[in-house]
C-alpha positions as CSV (number, residue, x, y, z in Angstrom):
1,X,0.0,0.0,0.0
2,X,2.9,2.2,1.2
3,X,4.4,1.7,-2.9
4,X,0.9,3.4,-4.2
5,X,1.6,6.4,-2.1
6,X,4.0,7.8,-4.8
7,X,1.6,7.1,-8.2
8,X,-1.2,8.6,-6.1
9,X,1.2,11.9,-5.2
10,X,1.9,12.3,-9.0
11,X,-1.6,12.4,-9.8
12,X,-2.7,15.1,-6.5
13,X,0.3,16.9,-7.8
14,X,-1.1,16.9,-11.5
15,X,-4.2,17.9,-10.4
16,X,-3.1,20.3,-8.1
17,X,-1.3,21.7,-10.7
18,X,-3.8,22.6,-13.4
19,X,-6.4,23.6,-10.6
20,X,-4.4,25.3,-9.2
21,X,-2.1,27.5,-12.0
22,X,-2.7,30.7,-12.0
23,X,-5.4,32.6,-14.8
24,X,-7.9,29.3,-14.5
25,X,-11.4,30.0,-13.1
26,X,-11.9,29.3,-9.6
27,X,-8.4,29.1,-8.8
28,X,-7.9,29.7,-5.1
29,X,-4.9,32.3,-5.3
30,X,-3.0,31.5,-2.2
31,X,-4.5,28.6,-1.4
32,X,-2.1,26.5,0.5
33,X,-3.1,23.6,-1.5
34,X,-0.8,25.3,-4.3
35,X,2.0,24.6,-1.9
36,X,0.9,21.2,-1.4
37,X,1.8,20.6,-5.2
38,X,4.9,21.6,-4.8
39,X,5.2,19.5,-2.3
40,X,4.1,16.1,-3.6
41,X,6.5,16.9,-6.4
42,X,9.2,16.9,-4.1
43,X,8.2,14.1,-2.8
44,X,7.7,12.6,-6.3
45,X,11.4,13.3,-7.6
46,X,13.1,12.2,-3.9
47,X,12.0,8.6,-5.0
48,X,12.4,8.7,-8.6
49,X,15.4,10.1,-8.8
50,X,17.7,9.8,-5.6
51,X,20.9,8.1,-6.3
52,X,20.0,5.5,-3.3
53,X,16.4,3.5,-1.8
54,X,14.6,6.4,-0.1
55,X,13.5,5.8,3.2
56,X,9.8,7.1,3.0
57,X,9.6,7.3,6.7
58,X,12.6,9.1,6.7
59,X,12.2,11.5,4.3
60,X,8.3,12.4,5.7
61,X,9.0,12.4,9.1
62,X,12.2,14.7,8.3
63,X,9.2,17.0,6.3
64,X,7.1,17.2,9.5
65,X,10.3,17.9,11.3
66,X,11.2,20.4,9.4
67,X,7.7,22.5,9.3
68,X,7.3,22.6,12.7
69,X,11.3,23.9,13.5
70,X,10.4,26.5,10.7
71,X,8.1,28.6,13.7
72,X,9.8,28.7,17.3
73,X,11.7,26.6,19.3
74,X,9.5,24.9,21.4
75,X,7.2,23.8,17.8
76,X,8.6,20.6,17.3
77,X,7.9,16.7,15.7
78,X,8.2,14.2,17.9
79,X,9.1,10.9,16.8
80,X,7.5,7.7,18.7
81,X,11.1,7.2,20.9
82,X,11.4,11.1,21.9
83,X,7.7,11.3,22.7
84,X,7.8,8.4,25.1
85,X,10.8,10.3,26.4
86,X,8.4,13.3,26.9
87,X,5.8,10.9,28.7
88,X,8.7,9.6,30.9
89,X,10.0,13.2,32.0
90,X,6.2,14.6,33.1
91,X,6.2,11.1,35.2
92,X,9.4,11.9,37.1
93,X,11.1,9.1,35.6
94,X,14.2,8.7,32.6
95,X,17.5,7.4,32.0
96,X,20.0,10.5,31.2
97,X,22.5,13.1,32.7
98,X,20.1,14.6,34.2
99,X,20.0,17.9,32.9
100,X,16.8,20.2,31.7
101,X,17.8,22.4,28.4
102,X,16.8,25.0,26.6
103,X,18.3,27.4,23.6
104,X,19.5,30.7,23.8
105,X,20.8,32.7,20.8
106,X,21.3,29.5,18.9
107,X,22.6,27.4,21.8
108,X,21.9,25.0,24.0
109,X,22.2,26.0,27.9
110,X,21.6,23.8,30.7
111,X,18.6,25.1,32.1
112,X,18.8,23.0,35.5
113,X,20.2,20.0,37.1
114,X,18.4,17.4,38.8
115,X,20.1,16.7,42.1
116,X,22.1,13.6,42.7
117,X,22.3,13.1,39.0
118,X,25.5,12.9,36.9
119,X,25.4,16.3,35.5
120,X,25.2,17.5,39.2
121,X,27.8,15.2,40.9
122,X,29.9,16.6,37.5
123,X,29.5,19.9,38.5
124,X,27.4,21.4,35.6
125,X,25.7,24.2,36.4
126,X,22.5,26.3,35.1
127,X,23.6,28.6,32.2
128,X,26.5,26.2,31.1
129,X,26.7,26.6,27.3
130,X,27.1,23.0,25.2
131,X,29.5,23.5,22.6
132,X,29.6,20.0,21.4
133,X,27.9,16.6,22.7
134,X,29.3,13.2,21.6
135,X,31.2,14.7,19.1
136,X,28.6,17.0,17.2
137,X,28.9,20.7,17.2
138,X,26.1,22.0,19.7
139,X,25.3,25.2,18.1
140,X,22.2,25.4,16.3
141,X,21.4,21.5,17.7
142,X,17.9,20.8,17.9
143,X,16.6,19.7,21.0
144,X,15.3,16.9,20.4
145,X,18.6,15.6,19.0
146,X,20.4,17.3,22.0
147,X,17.7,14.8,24.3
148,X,18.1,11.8,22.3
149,X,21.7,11.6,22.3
150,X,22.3,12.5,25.6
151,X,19.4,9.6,26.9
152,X,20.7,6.2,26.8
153,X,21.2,3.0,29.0
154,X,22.2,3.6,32.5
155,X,26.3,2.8,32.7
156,X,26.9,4.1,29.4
157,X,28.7,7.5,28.7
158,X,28.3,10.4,27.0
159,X,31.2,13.3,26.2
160,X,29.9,16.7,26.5
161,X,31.9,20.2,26.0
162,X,30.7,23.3,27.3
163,X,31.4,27.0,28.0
164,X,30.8,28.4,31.0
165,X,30.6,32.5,31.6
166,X,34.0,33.6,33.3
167,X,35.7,30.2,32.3
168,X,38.0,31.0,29.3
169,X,38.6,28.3,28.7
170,X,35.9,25.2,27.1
171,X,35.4,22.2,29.8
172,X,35.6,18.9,28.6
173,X,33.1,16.6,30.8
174,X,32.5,12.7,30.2
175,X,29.2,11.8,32.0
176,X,27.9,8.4,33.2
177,X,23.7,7.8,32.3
178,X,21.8,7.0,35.0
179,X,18.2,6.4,35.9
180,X,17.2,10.0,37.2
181,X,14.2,10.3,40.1
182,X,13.1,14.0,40.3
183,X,11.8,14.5,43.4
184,X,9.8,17.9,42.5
185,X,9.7,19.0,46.1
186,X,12.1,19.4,48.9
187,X,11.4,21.0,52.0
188,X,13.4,22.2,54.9
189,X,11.5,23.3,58.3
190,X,13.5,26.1,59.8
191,X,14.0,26.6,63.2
192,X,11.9,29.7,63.7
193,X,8.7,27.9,62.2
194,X,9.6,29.0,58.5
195,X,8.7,26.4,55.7
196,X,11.8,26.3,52.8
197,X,9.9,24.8,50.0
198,X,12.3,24.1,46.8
199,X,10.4,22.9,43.9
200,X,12.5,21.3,41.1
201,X,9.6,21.7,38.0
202,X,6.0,20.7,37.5
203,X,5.5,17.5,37.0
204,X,2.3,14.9,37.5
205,X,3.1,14.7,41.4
206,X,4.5,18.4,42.3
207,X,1.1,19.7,43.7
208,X,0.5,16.5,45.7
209,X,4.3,16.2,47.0
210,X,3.7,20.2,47.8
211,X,0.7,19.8,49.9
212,X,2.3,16.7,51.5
213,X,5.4,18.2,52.6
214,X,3.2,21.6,54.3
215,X,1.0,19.1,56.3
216,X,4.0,17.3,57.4
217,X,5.5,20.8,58.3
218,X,2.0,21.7,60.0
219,X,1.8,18.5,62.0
220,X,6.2,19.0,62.9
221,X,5.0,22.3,64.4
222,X,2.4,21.6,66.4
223,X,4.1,18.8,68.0
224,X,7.1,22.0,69.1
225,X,4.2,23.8,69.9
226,X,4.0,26.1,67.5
227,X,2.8,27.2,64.3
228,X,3.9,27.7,60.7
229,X,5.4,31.6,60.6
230,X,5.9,31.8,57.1
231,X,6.9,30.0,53.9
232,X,10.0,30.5,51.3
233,X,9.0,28.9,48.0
234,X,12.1,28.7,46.2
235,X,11.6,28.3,41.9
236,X,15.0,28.8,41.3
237,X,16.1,26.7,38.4
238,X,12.5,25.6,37.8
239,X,12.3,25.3,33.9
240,X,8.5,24.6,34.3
241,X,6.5,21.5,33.2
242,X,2.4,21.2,33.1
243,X,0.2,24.2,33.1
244,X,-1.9,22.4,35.6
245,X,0.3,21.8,38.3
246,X,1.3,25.6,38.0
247,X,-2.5,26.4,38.5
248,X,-2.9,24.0,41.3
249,X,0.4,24.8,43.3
250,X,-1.0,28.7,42.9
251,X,-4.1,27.3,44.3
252,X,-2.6,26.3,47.2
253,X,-1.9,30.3,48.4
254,X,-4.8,32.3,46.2
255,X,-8.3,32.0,47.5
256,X,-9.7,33.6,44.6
257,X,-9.2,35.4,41.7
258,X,-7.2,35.3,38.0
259,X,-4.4,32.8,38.1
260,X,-3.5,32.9,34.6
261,X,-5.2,33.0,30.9
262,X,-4.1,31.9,27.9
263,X,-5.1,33.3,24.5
264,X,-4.8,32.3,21.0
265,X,-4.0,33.8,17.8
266,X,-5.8,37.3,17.6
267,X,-5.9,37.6,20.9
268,X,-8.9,35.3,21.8
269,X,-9.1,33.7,24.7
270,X,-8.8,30.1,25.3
271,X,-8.7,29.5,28.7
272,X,-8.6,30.9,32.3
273,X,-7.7,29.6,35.2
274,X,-8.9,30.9,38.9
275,X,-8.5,30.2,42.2
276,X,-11.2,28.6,44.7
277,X,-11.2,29.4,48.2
278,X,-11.8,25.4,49.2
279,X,-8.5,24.3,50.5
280,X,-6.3,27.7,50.3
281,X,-3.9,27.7,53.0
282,X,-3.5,30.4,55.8
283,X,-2.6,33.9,55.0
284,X,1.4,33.1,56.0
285,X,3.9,35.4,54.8
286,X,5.3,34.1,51.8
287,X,8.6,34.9,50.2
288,X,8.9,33.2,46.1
289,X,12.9,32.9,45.3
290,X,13.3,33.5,40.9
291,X,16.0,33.5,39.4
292,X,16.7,33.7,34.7
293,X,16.2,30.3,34.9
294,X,13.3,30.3,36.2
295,X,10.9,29.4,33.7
296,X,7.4,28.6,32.5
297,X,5.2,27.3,34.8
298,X,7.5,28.7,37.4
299,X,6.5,32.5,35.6
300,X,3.3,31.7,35.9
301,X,2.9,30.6,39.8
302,X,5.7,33.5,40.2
303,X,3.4,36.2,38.0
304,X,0.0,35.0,40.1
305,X,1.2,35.3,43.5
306,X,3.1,38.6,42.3
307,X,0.5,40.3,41.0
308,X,-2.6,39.9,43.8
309,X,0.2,40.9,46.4
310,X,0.0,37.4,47.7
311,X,3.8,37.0,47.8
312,X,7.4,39.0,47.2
313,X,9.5,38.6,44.7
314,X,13.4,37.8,45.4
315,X,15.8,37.3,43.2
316,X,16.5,37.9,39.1
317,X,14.5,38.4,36.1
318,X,13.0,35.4,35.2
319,X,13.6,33.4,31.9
320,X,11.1,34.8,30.0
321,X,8.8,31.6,28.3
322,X,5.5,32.6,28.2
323,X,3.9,30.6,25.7
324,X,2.1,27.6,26.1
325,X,2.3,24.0,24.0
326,X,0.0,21.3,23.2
327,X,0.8,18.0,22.4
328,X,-1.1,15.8,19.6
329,X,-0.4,12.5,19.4
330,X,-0.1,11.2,15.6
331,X,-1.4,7.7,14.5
332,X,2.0,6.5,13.9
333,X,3.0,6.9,17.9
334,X,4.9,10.3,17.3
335,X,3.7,13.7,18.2
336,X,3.4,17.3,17.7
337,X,4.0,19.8,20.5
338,X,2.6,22.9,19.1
339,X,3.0,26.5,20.3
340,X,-0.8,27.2,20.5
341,X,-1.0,30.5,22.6
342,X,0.4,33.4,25.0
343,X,-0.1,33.4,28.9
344,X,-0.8,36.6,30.7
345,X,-0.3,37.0,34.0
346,X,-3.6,38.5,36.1
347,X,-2.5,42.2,35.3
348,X,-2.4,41.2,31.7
349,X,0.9,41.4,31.3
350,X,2.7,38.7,28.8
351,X,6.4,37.4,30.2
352,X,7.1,36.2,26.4
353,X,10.9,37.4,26.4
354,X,10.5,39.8,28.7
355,X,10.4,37.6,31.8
356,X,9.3,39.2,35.2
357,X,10.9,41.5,37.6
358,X,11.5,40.5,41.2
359,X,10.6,42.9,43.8
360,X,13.6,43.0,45.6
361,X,16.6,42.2,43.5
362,X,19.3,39.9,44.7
363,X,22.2,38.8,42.1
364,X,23.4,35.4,43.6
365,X,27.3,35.6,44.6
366,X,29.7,32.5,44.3
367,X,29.5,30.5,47.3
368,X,33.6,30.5,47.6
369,X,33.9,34.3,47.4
370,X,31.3,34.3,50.3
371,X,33.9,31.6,51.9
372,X,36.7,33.6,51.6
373,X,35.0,36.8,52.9
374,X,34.1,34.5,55.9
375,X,37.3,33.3,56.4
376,X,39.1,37.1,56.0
377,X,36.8,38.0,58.9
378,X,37.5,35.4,61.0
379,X,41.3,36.2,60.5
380,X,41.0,40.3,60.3
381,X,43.6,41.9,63.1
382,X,42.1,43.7,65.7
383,X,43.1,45.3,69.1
384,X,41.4,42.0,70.7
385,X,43.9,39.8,68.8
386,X,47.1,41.3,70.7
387,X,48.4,39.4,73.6
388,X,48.0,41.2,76.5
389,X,45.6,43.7,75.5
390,X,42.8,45.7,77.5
391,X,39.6,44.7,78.0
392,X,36.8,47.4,77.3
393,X,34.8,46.3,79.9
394,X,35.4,44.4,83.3
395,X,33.2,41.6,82.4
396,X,32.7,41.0,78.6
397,X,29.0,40.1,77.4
398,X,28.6,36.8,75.8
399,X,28.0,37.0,72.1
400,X,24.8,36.9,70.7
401,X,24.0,36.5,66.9
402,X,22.2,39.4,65.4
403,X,19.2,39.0,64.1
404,X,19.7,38.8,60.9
405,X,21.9,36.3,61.3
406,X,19.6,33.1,61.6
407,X,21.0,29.7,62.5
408,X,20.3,26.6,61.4
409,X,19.2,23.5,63.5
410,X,22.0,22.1,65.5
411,X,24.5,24.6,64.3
412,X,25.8,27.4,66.6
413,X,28.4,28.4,63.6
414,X,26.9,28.9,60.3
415,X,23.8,31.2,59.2
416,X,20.8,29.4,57.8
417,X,21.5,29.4,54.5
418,X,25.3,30.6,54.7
419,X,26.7,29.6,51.4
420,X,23.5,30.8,49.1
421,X,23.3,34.9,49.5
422,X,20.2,34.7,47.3
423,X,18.4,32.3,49.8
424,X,19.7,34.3,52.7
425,X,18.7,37.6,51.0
426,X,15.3,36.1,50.7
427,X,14.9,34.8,54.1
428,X,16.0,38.2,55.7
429,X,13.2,39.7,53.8
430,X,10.4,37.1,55.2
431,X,11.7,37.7,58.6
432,X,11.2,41.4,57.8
433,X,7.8,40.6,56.8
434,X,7.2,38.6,59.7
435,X,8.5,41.5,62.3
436,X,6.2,43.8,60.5
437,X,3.3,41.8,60.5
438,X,3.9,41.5,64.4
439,X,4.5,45.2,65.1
440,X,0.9,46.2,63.7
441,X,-0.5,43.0,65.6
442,X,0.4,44.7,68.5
443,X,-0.5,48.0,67.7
């Protein structure tokens, strides 16, 4: 049957092509149909007149390939292996290096690192430009390829080379494959009743390991006896995942209103999504760590709580992906993932390569120069370090931290989050909240 294809495509194209030429009556100037033609001809010749056997599947998935990289970079063909690879990445579950990835300006740039995977325990960090990956020049790589090549059997290995800013020189890495397990939520309960909740993307489970790890946090607290003070939601290095998860985990904090809308081509509308008030958690101070890889779904759950005043913004601009994919499965087992529309934020706003602006903005400092500024002050000369000198007082005070100088549990030495000034930025800024919230309390 496959054989009559061809015969059949000459005779469309034939008929296409005297319907269709231009000066006959009822010609449909424009038509894409006239394009059509052309391509069955292609098509046509490619069979009759390659030097080889063409391989049909080939050559038409490479077609359907090639329309869909012809409008934006997140239009793309999937074929049957890379769409169950899809499938396998929204369940938490895949054999690679563990990295999420993006382009930017032609390239490819990590866009985050699963924890515990072999890209982390590598050291490969978020912005880290490929330059090559098994061999094969990275720039202008699609995607897809990028994924497919870099997925493989756990115990096999895959050479990578990349660039990273203020390295001049390119790092050559050689990576083990392993099965990766994203856990999409880790949470850290702080010793002054504040909830750290990192989420790594949006995946099937994120809104169900969220709400999990709050009650668990609920239930730690009232066993100290106490009560949740505030929450840090950390969507640092998120590069997004499913609209719904976004809406959900937003859901968890609005108890009404716009969370986002979508709209298609002209500006219609195709969707909006709102908060209910069943199930919203307490009015706690809430702090939302973003950073420029923070993307997607992360914008959108960042844009919500933004912009009804629910929560403050720390950090970077985020990534900037504001548009929104749909994936049609094809009969064959492959897919499309078609760009189908915009998201706006409740003000209205679109983030499409513009990103959003935190409120308070932190740049994040290199956890070694924060070392070595530790370390200088530990070691600085002072009156106090010369034998025999004078005490001020009769009796010295004993020291006391300052207050914005948290610790963590069963440390009396570092500050809660002493090695990540972003994440220490961020919880300074709850606590402000918090000691705000308390002085008009008691006013």
């Amino acid at each position: 049957m496959r054989r009559l294809f061809w015969p059949a495509a000459l005779v469309v194209a034939f008929l296409l092509g005297v319907w269709l030429r231009p000066g006959v009556v009822g010609a449909d100037v424009g038509s894409p149909f006239e394009n059509l033609s052309i391509f069955t001809r292609a098509l046509a010749h490619l069979e009759t007149s390659y030097v080889e056997e063409v391989d049909q599947d080939a050559v038409i998935q490479g077609a359907i390939r090639g329309m869909a990289e012809s409008l934006d970079p997140h239009t793309v063909y999937l074929d049957p292996n890379e769409y169950a690879q899809l499938t396998a990445d929204t369940q938490g579950r895949f054999a690679g290096i563990g990295v999420e990835i993006s382009v930017r300006d032609g390239w490819l740039i990590v866009l985050g690192v699963f924890e515990g995977g072999p890209a982390d325990r590598a050291g490969l960090q978020p912005g880290d430009r490929f330059l090559h990956i098994e061999g094969r020049p990275a720039r202008d790589m699609r995607i897809s390829d990028a994924v497919r090549i870099m997925r493989g059997e756990p115990g096999t290995e895959v050479r990578v080379g990349i660039r990273r800013t203020d390295v001049e020189d390119g790092l050559e890495v050689t990576l083990e494959r392993a099965f990766i397990d994203v856990n999409p939520v880790e949470a850290k309960l702080l010793p002054d009743g504040v909830l750290y909740l990192e989420l790594a993307g949006f995946q099937e489970n994120t809104t169900r390991e969220l709400r999990r790890a709050i009650d668990a946090a609920i239930a730690e607290r009232r066993r100290q006896g106490g009560e949740l003070t505030g929450v840090l939601l950390d969507l640092r290095n998120n590069p997004g995942g499913l609209l719904s998860q976004a809406v959900s985990v937003a859901d968890e904090f609005l108890g009404e209103g716009l969370i986002v809308s979508t709209k298609a081509r002209g500006g219609e509308v195709l969707h909006e999504a709102h908060a209910h008030r069943r199930g919203t958690r307490p009015d706690w101070p809430l702090v939302v760590l973003v950073n420029g890889y923070s993307a997607s779904a992360a914008e959108i759950v960042a844009g919500a709580l933004h912009d009804h005043e629910r929560a403050v913004l720390v950090g970077t601009r985020t990534f900037g992906k504001g548009s929104v994919q749909n994936v049609v499965e094809l009969p064959d087992g492959s897919a499309l993932k078609i760009t189908i529309a915009r998201y706006y934020t409740p003000s209205g706003e679109s983030i499409q390569a513009t990103g959003i602006e935190p409120d308070v903005e932190v740049e994040q400092l290199d956890p070694s120069l924060i070392q070595r500024a530790r370390l200088v002050g530990e070691h600085q000369l002072r009156e106090s370090s010369l034998e025999g000198h004078l005490d001020g007082r009769e009796v010295a005070p004993p020291r006391t931290p300052e207050r914005d100088e948290p610790r963590t549990e069963g440390s009396d030495e570092q500050p809660t989050f002493a090695d990540d000034h972003q994440a220490r930025m961020a919880y300074q800024t709850l606590r402000a909240v918090l000691a705000d919230r308390a002085r008009r309390g008691s006013e």
